[in-house]
Steps between C-alpha positions, in 0.01 A plus 500: 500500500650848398548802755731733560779620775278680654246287527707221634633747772164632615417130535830432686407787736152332583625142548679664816161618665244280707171544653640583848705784400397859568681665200621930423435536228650752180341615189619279111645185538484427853121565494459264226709286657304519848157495324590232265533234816215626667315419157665158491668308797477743800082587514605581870792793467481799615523819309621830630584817307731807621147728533347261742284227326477216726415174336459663140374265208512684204291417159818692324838603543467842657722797338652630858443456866213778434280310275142440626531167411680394773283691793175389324615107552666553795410339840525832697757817400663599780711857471863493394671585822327153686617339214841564534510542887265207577496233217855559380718618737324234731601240298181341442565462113649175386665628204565793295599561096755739412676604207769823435699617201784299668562193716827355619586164601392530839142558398594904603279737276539837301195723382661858563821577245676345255834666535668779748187595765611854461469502138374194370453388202163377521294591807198254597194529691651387834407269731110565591413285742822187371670623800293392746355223304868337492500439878173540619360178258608148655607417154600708196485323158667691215362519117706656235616424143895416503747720308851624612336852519268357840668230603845687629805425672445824721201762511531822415240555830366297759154584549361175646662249714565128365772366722729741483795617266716142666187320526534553910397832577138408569555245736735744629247805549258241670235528243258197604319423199702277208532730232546377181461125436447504109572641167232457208653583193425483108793229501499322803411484896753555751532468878741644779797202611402441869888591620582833286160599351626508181222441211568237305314304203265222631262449205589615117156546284442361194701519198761739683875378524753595808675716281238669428401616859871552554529760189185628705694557851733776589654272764662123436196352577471148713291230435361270732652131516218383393277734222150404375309586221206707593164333379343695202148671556230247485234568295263584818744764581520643119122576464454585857791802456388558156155539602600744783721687254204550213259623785726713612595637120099516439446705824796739443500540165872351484721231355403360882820246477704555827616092525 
């Protein structure tokens, strides 16, 4: 069955969520990702958005955090500061998606410059609410397409905590929660080594070759002793991400295809 690389990381990304986990959730791919489980094997998750949506079940993809959508489906909407104060920085979500401009090999991310801070040569939108999101969630799984370009040897910023720029720090500060425990990518899947929290390759999709994903890295990337194959989409999870894409293209008047 045909689909593309970002249609076998959006399903990636879902595979890693279950019906007991009380997930933070971001606008694109992570939504898709989030709301493609809770159409398939995880009825049970729990959705919650940066404006406060508690237990959110979309019909379609909303555009941003502000979209009706969200609050109209939602459980009860709460306001943003006992969001962050009570659900997050409580630590009552299980896990949390992130994604920069930049990640390093310790799962640290980048969405503020690319280049010098004082006069960069790109300057993003910052970290919005990553920051908090990177230590407050028990769990932070990362989704982001693989070039040299975001997959560095050293960040030009550090906006939100992985596990620090030697892989110790965060142990170190005395953060509680885990940070991040996987890597979703449009090549492969990687998780931290349990000693050095290093990301390495556990699971290579489809059709993609090792020197591909090493062209890909901006560090000599490790694999795992032993490296699967990640399972294709089945066809259940095709039309049941298709589906959510065309509803969400029909209702926004888009190309709707975020996975």
């Amino acid at each position: 069955m045909d689909y593309t690389s970002n249609e076998m990381m959006t399903v990636a990304a879902a595979r890693a969520l279950t019906s007991d986990d009380v997930c933070f959730v971001g606008i694109g791919l992570p939504s898709a990702a989030c709301n493609l489980a809770r159409l398939t094997h995880a009825p049970g998750i729990r959705l919650v958005y940066e404006s406060g949506t508690l237990e959110t079940k979309p019909d379609v993809l909303p555009l941003s955090i502000g979209d009706g959508e969200l609050c109209e489906t939602a459980l009860v909407t709460v306001s943003v500061p006992e969001m962050f104060q009570y659900w997050l920085q409580g630590e009552r979500i299980t896990v949390g998606f992130l994604g920069g401009a930049q990640v390093d090999r310790y799962g640290n991310l980048n969405s503020t410059v690319i280049g010098d801070y004082r006069s960069p040569k790109v300057r993003l939108p910052g970290s919005g609410g990553a920051t908090e999101i990177a230590t407050g969630c028990r769990r932070i799984y990362i989704v982001m397409k693989q070039s040299p370009r975001t997959f560095v040897e050293r960040l030009s910023f550090l906006t939100s905590l992985g596990h620090g720029p030697t892989g110790r720090e965060r142990r170190e500060l005395g953060v509680r929660t885990q940070g991040p425990t996987l890597i979703v990518t449009d090549l492969c899947i990687m998780k931290p080594d349990p000693e050095t929290n290093e990301f390495r390759v556990t699971s290579i999709h489809p059709g993609v070759t090792r020197g591909q994903i090493i062209e890909a890295t901006g560090w000599p990337i490790r694999f795992a002793d032993d490296v699967d194959e990640t399972p294709p989409p089945t066809a259940e999870e095709l039309a049941a991400l298709r589906d959510l894409n065309a509803r969400t293209a029909k209702a926004h008047g888009t190309d709707g295809a975020v996975g």
